[in-house]
C-alpha positions in Angstrom: 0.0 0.0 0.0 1.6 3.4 -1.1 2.0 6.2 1.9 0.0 9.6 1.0 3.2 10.8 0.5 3.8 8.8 -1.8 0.7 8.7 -3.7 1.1 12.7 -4.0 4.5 12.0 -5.6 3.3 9.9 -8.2 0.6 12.0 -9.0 3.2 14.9 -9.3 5.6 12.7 -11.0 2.6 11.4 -14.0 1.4 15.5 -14.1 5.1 16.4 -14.8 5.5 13.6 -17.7 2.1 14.5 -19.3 3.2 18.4 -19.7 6.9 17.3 -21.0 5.0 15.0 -23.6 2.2 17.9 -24.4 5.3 20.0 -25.1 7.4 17.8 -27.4 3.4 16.8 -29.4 3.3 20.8 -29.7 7.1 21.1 -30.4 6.1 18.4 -33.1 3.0 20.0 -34.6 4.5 23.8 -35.1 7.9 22.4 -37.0 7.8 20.7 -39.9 11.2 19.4 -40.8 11.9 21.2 -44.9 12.6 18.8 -47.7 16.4 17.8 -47.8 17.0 18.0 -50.9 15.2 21.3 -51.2 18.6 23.2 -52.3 18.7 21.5 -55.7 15.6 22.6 -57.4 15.5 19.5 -59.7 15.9 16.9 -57.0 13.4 14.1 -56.6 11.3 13.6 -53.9 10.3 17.1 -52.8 7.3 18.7 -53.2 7.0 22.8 -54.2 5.1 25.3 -53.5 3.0 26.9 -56.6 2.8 30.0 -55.0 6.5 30.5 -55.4 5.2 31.2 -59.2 3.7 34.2 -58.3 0.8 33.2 -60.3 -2.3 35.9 -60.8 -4.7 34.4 -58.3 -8.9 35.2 -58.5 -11.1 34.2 -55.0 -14.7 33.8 -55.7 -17.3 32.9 -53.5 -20.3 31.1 -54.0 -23.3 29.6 -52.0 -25.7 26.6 -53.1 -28.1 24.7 -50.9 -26.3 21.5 -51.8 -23.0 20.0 -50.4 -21.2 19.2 -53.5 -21.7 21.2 -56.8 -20.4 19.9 -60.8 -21.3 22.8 -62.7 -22.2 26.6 -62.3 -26.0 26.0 -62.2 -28.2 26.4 -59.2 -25.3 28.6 -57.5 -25.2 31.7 -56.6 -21.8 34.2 -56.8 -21.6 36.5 -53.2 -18.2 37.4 -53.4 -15.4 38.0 -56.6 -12.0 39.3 -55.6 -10.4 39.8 -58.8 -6.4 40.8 -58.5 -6.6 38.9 -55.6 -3.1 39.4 -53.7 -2.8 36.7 -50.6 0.1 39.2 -48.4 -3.0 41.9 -48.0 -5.7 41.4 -45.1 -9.4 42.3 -46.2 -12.7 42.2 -44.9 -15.9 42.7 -46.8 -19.4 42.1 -46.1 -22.1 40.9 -48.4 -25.7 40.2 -48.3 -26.3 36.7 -49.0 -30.0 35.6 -50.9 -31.4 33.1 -48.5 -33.2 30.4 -50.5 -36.6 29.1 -49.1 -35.1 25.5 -48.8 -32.9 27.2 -46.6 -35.4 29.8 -44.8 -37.4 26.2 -44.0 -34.7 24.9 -41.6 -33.0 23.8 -44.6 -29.1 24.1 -45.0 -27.5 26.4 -47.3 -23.1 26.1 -48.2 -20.3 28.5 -49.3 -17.7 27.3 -51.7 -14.7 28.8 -52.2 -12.6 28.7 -54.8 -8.6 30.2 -55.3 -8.5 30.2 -59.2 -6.4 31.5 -61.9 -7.6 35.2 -62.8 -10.1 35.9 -66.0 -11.0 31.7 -65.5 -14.0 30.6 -63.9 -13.5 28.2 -61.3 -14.9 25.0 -63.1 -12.7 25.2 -66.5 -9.5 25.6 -63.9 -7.8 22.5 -63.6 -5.6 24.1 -60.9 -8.8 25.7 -58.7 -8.4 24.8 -55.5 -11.7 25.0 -53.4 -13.2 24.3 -50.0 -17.0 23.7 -48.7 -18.2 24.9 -45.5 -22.3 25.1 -44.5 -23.3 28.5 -43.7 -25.8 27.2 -40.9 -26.1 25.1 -37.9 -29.0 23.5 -36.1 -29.2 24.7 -32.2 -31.9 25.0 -29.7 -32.9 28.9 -29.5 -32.3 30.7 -26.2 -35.5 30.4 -24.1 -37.5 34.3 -24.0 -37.2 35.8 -20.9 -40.2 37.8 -19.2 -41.1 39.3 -16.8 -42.9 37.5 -13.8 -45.3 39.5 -12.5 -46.4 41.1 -15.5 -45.7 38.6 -18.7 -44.1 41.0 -20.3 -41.3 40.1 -22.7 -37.9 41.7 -23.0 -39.0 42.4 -26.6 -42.5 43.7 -26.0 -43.7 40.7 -28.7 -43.3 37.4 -29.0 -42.9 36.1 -32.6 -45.4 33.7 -33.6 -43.4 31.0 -34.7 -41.9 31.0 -31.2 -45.1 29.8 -30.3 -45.4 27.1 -32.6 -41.6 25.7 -32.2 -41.1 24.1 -29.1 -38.1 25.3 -26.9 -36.2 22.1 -27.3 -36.4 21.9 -31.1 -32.8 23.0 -32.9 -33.4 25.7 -35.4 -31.5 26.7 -37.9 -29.0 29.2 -37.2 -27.0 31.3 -39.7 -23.4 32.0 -39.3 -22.8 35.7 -40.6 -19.1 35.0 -40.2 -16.3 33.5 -43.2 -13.0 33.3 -42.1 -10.3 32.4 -44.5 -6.6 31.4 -44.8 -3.8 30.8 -47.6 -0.6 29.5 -46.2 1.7 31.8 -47.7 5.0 30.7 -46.9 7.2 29.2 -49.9 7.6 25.7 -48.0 9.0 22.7 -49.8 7.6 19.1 -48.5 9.7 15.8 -48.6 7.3 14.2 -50.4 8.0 10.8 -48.1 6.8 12.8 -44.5 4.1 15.0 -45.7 2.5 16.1 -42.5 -0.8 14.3 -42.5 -2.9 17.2 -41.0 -1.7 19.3 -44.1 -1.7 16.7 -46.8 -5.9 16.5 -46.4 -5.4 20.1 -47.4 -3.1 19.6 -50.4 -3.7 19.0 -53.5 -0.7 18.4 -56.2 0.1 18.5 -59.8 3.0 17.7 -62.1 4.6 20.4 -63.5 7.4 18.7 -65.7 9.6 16.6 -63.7 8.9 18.5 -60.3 5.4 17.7 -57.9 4.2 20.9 -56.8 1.5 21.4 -53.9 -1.6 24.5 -55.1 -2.0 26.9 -52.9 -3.8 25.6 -49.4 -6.9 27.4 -48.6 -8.1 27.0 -45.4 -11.6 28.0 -43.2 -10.9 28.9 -39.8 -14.3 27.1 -38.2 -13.1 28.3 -34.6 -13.9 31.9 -35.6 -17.6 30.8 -35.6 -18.6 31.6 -32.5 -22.3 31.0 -30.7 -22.6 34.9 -30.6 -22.4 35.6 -34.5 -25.2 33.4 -35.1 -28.5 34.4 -36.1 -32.1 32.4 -36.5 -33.3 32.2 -39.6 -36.9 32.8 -40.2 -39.1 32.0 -42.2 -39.5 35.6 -43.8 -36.0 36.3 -44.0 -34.8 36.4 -47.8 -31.4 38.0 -46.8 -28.4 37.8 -44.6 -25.1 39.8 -43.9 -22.1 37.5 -44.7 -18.8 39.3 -43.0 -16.0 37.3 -45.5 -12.6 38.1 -43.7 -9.0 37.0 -45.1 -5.2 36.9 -43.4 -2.2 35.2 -44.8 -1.6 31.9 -42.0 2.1 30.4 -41.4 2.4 27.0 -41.5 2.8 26.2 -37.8 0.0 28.2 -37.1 -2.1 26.3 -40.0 -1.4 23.0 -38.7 -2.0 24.0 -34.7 -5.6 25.7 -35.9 -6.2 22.3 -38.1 -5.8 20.4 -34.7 -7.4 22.9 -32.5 -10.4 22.2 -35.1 -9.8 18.5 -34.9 -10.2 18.5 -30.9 -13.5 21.0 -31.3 -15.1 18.2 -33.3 -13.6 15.2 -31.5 -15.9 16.9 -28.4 -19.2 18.0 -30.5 -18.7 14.1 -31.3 -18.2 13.0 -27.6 -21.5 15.2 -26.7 -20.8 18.7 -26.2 -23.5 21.0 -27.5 -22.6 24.0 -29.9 -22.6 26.5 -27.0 -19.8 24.1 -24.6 -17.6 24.0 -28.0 -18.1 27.7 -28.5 -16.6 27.9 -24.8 -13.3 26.5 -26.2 -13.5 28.0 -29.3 -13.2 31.8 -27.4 -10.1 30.2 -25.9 -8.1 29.6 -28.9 -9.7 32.7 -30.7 -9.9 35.2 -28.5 -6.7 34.7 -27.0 -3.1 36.1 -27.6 -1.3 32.9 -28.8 1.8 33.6 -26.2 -1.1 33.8 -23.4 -2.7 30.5 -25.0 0.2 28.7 -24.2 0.8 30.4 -20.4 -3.1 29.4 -20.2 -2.4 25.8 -21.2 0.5 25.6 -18.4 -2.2 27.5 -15.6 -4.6 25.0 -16.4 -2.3 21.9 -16.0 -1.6 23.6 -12.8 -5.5 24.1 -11.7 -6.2 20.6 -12.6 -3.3 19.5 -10.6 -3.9 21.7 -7.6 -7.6 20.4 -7.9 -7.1 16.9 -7.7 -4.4 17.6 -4.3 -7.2 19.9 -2.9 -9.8 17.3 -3.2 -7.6 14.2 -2.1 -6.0 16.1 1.0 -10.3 17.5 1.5 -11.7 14.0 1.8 -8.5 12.5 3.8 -9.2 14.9 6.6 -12.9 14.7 6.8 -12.3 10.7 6.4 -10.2 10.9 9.3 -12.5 13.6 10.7 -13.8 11.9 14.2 -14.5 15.5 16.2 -16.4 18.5 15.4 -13.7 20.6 18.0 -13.3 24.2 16.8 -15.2 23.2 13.8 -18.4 25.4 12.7 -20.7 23.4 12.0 -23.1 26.5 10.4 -20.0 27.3 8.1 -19.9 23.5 6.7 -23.7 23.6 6.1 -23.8 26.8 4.4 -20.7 25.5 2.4 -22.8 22.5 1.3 -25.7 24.8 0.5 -24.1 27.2 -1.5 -22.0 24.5 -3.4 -25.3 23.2 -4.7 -26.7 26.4 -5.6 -23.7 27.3 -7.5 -24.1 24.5 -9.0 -27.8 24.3 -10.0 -27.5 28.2 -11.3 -24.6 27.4 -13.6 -26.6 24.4 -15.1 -29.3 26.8 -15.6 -27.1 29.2 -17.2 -26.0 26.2 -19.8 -22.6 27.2 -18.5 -19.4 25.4 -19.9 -18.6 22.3 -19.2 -15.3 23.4 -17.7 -16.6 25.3 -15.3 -20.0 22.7 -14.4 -18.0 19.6 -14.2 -15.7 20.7 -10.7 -18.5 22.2 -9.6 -20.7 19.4 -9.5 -17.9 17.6 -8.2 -17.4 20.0 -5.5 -21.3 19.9 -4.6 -21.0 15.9 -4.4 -18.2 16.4 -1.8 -19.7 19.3 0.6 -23.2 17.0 0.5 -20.2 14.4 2.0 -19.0 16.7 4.8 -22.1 17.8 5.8 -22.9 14.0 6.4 -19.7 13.6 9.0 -20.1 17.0 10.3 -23.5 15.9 11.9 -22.4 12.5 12.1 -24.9 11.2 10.4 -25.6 7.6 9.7 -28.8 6.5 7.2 -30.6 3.4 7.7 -32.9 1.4 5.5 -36.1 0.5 6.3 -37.4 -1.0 3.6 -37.4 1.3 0.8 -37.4 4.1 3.5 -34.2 5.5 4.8 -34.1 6.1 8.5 -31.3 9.2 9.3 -29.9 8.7 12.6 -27.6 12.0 14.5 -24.6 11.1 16.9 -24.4 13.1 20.1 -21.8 15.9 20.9 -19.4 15.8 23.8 -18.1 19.0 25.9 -16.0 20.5 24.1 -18.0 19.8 20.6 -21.1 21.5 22.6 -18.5 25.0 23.4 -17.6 24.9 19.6 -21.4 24.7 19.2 -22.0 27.4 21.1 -19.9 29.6 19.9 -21.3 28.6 16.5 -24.6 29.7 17.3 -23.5 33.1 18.2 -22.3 34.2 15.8 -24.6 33.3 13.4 -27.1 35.1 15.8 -25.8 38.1 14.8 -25.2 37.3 11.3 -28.9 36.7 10.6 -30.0 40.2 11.8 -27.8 41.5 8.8 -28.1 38.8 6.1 -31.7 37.4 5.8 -33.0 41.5 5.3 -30.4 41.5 2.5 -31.1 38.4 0.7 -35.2 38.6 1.2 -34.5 42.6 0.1 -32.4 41.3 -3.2 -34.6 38.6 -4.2 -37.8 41.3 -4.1 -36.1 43.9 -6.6 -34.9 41.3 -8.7 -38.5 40.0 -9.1 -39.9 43.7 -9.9 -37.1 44.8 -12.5 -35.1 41.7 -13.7 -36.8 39.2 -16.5 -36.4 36.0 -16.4 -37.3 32.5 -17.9 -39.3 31.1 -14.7 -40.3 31.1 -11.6 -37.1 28.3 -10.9 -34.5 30.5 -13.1 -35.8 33.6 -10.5 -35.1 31.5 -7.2 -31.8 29.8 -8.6 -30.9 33.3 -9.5 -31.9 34.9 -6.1 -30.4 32.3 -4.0 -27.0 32.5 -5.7 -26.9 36.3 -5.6 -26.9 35.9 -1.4 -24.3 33.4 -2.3 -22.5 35.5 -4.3 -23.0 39.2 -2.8 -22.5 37.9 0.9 -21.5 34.5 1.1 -18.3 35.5 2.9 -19.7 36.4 5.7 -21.5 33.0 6.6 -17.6 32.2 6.9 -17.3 34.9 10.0 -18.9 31.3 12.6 -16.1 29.9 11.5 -13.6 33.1 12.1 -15.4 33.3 15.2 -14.8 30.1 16.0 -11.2 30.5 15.8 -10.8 33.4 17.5 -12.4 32.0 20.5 -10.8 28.7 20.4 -7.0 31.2 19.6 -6.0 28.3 17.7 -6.5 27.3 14.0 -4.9 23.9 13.6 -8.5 21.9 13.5 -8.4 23.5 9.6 -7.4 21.5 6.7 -4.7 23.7 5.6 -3.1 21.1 3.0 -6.5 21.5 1.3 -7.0 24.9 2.3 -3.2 25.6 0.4 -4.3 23.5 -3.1 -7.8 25.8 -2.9 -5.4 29.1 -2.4 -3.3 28.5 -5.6 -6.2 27.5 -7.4 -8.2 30.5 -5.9 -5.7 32.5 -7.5 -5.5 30.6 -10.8 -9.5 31.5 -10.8 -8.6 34.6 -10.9 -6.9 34.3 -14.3 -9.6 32.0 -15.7 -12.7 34.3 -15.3 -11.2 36.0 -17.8 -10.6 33.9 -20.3 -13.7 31.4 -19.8 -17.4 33.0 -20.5 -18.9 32.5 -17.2 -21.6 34.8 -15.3 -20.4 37.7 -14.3 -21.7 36.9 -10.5 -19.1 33.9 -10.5 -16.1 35.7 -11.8 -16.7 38.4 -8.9 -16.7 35.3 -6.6 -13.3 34.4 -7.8 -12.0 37.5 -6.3 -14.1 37.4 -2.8 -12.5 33.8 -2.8 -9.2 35.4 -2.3 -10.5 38.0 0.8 -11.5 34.7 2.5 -8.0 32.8 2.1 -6.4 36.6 3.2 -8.0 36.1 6.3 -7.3 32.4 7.3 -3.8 33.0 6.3 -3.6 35.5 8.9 -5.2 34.4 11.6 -2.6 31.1 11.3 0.4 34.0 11.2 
């Protein structure tokens, strides 16, 4: 049987392994190793970039409400960049004719094609093209209105909101295109082509040399949950926003694998809006910070998996409620699971409803030892069953009870006074969303202070070595990595001010053990 110490060490010794492997798989996916023989321009083997040609290029876009297309019929052209020059940056929007295949949750596709200028596309035999649907099917947000009067944030509902049910996906249309042409003059050896790229490559014989055509590229992780808009059934037009950079290859083949691992999850399960969640990661972050946030978040899932471990191992071992408050551990439990409930109702990201689930599971666990509590079956029908205190649990008690006395006279007035304006001037989407949502605001606005019993506790007991500190240490450095994370991760804004009360409340214990 390994120690604890030793346990810990292996856990640190696997997390250390796994971010010197991520490393070399990154290492491996930015750097391609260059042909060898790339110096001698008529050596076999090696495969050249057309684009080192310079040829006149033409980008045309076009949209069609079927997936693959052999002729120019039944198409329509959105976009035609004529000179088209693949250094400069553009960005041009369009109004797109919405088809009524399309306008009856139908799907409509853009195809886009890099082809020699003054040609069109389909009498090119070196076009290169790509396909990419314009829509998406997801749920629609549910209306929120007000509760006492039924009155909608819009002033109108729209009738076929009243004839589609909530949980029936709609079709969506994304009013962003984001496109790439990997730009530098890279030569392949033709025996390692990279197999991320080489789906992305397409190659023709130019005399006794292979050359590669210029690698388009759609960056799908710039589609984000926020862009879209519902197609109706009236609609016959859309804003298209068609946006173009020049991409290096180590960048193109980390985006193709970022894509990869978006998908791999929509496959796994993940709805549209969780995948969006890591989408804004890799988009919306600085690519220096996205690799600093990779190394914080190793580090949060380490410090997680200590904090939980070194948690349960002290309340397992837990036989004494001595300088303990018991009103702090419930209120702990209680606000764990409203947390929790709210950020399910929010549809927040998996990464941030997963620990906190978790985290409710565990608190619901201390709770039970805290009132030593034992559950009996009956039947079908548990029996609960409390142990009795001793002494000195009794004085802990006591002192407990006062200060949560006090505590009430200021709280409950707050909470009950929160909960009424929110009614009268907030909108929700029920009558549960409104309680979920008032609950957590006392949770959020002044859930420290249901962690004053326990202060209390410690100031009267002038000791605080009854604490879990090896957990309370993990929950500091992750307290602080929080504090990084709220904003990166869309979360409500209620629970990225929490990550920054969290670090008030670790302030205090740290000094009251100094």
């Amino acid at each position: 049987m390994l120690s604890r110490s030793s346990f810990t060490s292996l856990v640190v010794g696997v997390f250390a392994v796994y971010v010197a492997h991520t490393c070399w798989v990154m290492y491996g996916i930015v750097y391609t190793r260059p042909c060898p023989a790339a110096a001698d321009s008529a050596a076999g083997g090696c495969v050249w970039p057309y684009l080192a040609r310079r040829p006149k290029l033409q980008l045309s876009v076009y949209t069609t409400t079927r997936s693959s297309i052999g002729a120019e019929s039944n198409i329509d052209l959105v976009l035609n960049v004529e000179d088209f020059d693949i250094e400069s940056k553009f960005e041009r929007t369009v109004n797109v004719s919405v088809p009524k295949k399309t306008r009856n949750n139908g799907t409509l596709y853009a195809f886009v094609f890099l082809h020699h200028a003054g040609i069109l596309p389909w009498h090119d035999g070196k076009q290169v093209h790509i396909v990419s649907p314009l829509t998406t099917y997801m749920v629609p947000k549910p209306e929120e209105i007000n509760l006492l009067t039924g009155e909608s944030a819009t002033q109108q509902i729209e009738a076929e909101k009243q004839t589609n049910a909530l949980d029936e996906p709609v079709s969506h249309w994304r009013s962003r295109l984001t496109l790439n042409v990997m730009v530098e003059d890279f030569v392949f050896d033709g025996s390692s082509l990279p197999a991320d790229v080489h789906r992305y490559m397409k190659m023709v014989q130019l005399g006794k040399t292979v050359h590669y055509l210029p690698i388009l590229f759609i960056d799908q992780l710039s589609n984000r949950v926020k862009d879209l808009m519902v197609i109706n059934r009236s609609t016959t037009e859309l804003p298209l926003t068609v946006s173009y950079d020049k991409i290096s290859l180590g960048k193109l083949r980390f985006w193709i694998h970022m894509q990869d691992a978006v998908y791999s999850l929509q496959q796994f399960g993940f709805s549209e809006k969780d995948a969006d969640e890591v989408k804004g990661i890799f988009v919306d972050t600085n690519l220096y910070f996205l690799a600093l946030t990779f190394f914080v978040a190793a580090f949060h899932l380490l410090f997680d998996f200590l904090a939980f471990k070194n948690d349960i191992s002290f309340w397992k071992k837990k036989r004494s409620m001595i300088g303990m408050s018991t009103k702090a551990v419930l209120w702990r439990c209680f606000s764990t699971v409203v947390i929790f409930l709210f950020l399910l109702d929010e549809q927040t990201s998996l990464l941030v409803l997963i620990p906190a689930g978790v985290g409710a599971v565990i608190e619901l666990w201390k709770v039970k030892k805290a009132l030593k509590m034992t559950i009996r079956w009956q039947g079908l029908r548990p029996k609960f069953q409390f142990g009795a205190y001793n002494d000195s649990e009794k004085k802990t008690e006591e002192y407990d009870a006062q200060a949560m006395k006090y505590l009430s006279y200021l709280l409950y007035p707050l909470c009950i006074g929160g909960a009424g304006y929110s009614l009268l001037n907030v909108k929700y989407k029920s009558w549960y969303s409104w309680l979920i949502n008032s609950f957590v605001n006392g949770v959020y606005a002044f859930g420290f202070l249901f962690m004053l019993p326990q202060l209390f506790v410690n100031y009267k007991m002038k000791s605080v070595a009854h604490l879990p500190w090896k957990a309370f240490t993990y929950k500091a450095f992750n307290t602080f990595i929080d504090d990084i994370f709220a904003f990166i991760i869309t979360m409500p804004t209620s629970h990225r001010l929490a990550c920054f009360r969290d670090d008030v409340v670790f302030l205090v214990y740290l000094y009251q053990r100094w």
